[in-house]
C-alpha positions as CSV (number, residue, x, y, z in Angstrom):
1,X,52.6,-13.5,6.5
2,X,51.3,-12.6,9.9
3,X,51.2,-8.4,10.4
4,X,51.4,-6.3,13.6
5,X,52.3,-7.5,16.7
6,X,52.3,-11.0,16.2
7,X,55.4,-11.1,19.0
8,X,52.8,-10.0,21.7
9,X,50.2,-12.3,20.8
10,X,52.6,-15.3,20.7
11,X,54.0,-14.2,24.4
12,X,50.2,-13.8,25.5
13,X,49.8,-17.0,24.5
14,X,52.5,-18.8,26.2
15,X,52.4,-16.6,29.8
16,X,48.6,-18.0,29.7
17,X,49.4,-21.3,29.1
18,X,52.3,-21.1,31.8
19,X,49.9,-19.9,34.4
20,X,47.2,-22.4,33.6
21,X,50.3,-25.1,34.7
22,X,51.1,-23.2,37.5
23,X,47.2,-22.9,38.5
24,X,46.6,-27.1,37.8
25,X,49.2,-27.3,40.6
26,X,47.7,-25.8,42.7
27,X,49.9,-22.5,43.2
28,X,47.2,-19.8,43.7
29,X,49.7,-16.8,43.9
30,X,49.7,-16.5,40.2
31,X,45.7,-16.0,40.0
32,X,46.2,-11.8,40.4
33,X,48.6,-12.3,37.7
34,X,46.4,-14.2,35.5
35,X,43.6,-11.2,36.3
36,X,46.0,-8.5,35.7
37,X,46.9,-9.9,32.5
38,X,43.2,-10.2,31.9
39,X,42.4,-6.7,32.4
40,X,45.2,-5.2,30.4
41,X,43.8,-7.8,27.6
42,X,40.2,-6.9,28.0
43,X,41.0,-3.3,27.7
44,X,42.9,-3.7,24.5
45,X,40.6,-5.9,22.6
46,X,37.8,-3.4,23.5
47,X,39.6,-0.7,22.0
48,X,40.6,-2.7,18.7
49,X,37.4,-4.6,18.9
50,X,35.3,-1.6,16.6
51,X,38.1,-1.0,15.0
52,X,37.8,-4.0,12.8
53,X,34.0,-3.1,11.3
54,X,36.1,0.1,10.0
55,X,38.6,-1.7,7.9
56,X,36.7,-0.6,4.9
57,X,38.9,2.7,4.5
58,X,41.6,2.7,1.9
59,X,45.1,1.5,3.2
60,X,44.5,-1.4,5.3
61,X,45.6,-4.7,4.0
62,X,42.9,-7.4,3.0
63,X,43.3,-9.8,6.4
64,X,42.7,-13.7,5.7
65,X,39.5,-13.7,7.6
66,X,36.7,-10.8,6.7
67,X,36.9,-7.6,9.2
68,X,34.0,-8.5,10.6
69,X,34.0,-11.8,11.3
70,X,38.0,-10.5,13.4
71,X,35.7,-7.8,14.9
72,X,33.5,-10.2,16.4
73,X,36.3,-12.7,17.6
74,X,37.9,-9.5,19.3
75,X,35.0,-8.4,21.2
76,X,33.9,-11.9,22.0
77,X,37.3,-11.4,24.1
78,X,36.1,-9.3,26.3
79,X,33.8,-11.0,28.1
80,X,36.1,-13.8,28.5
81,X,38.7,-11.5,30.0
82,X,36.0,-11.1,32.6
83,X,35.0,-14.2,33.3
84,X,38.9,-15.2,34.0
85,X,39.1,-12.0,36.4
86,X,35.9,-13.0,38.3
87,X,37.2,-16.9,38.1
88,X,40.7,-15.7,39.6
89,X,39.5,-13.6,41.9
90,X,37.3,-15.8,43.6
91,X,40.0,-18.6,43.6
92,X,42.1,-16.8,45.1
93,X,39.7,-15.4,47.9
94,X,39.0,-19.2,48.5
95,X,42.8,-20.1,49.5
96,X,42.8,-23.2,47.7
97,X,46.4,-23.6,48.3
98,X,46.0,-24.2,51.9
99,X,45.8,-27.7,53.7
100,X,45.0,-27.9,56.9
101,X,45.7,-31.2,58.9
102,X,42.5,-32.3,60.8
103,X,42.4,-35.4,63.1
104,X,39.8,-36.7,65.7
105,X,37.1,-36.7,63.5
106,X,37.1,-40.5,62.8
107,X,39.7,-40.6,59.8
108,X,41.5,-44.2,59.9
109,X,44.7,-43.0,58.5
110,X,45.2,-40.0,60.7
111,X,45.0,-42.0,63.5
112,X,46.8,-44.5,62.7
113,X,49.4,-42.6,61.6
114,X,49.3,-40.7,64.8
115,X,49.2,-44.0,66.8
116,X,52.4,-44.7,65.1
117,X,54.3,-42.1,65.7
118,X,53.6,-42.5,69.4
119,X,54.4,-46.0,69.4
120,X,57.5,-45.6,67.8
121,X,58.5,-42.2,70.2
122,X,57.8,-44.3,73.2
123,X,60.1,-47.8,71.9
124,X,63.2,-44.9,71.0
125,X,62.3,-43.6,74.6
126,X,62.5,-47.0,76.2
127,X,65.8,-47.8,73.9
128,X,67.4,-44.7,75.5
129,X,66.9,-45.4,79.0
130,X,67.3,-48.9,78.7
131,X,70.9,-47.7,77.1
132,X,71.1,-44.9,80.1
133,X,70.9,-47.9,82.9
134,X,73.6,-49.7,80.8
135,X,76.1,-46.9,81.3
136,X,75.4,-46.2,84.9
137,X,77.8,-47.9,87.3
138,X,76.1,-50.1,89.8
139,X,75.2,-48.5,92.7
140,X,74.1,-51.1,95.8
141,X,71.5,-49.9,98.6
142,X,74.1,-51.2,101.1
């Protein structure tokens, strides 16, 4: 059975995998999330990460895996922790999540697309005044 805060772990778990969907599309404003988690993460499995070589004291349960092969694992976290806070960070300093609309610049479908809507703003143009005349009463230069 698992022991200690197995509750935490499991919502770690799914708030990472919930911000790596929100991050594959594209919605950067959960990256200083991601690093905050990250930090308080990275700061917990350094504390616990010695912790595990010491497990040779009387009391503590016999875990499925050796100590020190769970003491490892733990510190191995922390650099991980870092990596995502520098990967983050630096995401989110890009601004990613921003397009900007370019044109001029010799792209086909811009331009055509452009072309379009002119075309089709100068034919609804034409129908109105052409509908404008219709209504007028005739007026003679007599």
């Amino acid at each position: 059975m698992l022991q200690g805060a197995q509750i935490g772990a499991i919502a770690y778990v799914i708030l990472y995998v919930l911000m790596a969907f929100f991050v594959v599309r594209w919605n950067r404003g959960v990256l200083p999330v991601a690093a905050a988690l990250a930090v308080l993460f990275g700061v917990v499995a350094a504390v616990a990460g010695p912790a595990w070589f010491e497990r040779d004291k009387s009391g503590f349960e016999e875990a499925l895996l050796p100590a020190g092969i769970l003491g490892l694992l733990t510190l191995i976290i922390v650099p991980v922790q870092l990596l995502l806070i520098a990967f983050a960070m630096r995401g989110f300093s890009q601004e990613w999540n921003v397009e900007v609309e370019t044109g001029g610049d010799g792209d086909d479908e811009y331009d055509e697309a452009a072309e379009e809507r002119r075309r089709l703003a100068e034919e609804r143009r034409a129908a109105k005044d052409e509908l404008a005349a219709k209504d007028r009463p005739f007026v003679s230069d007599q």
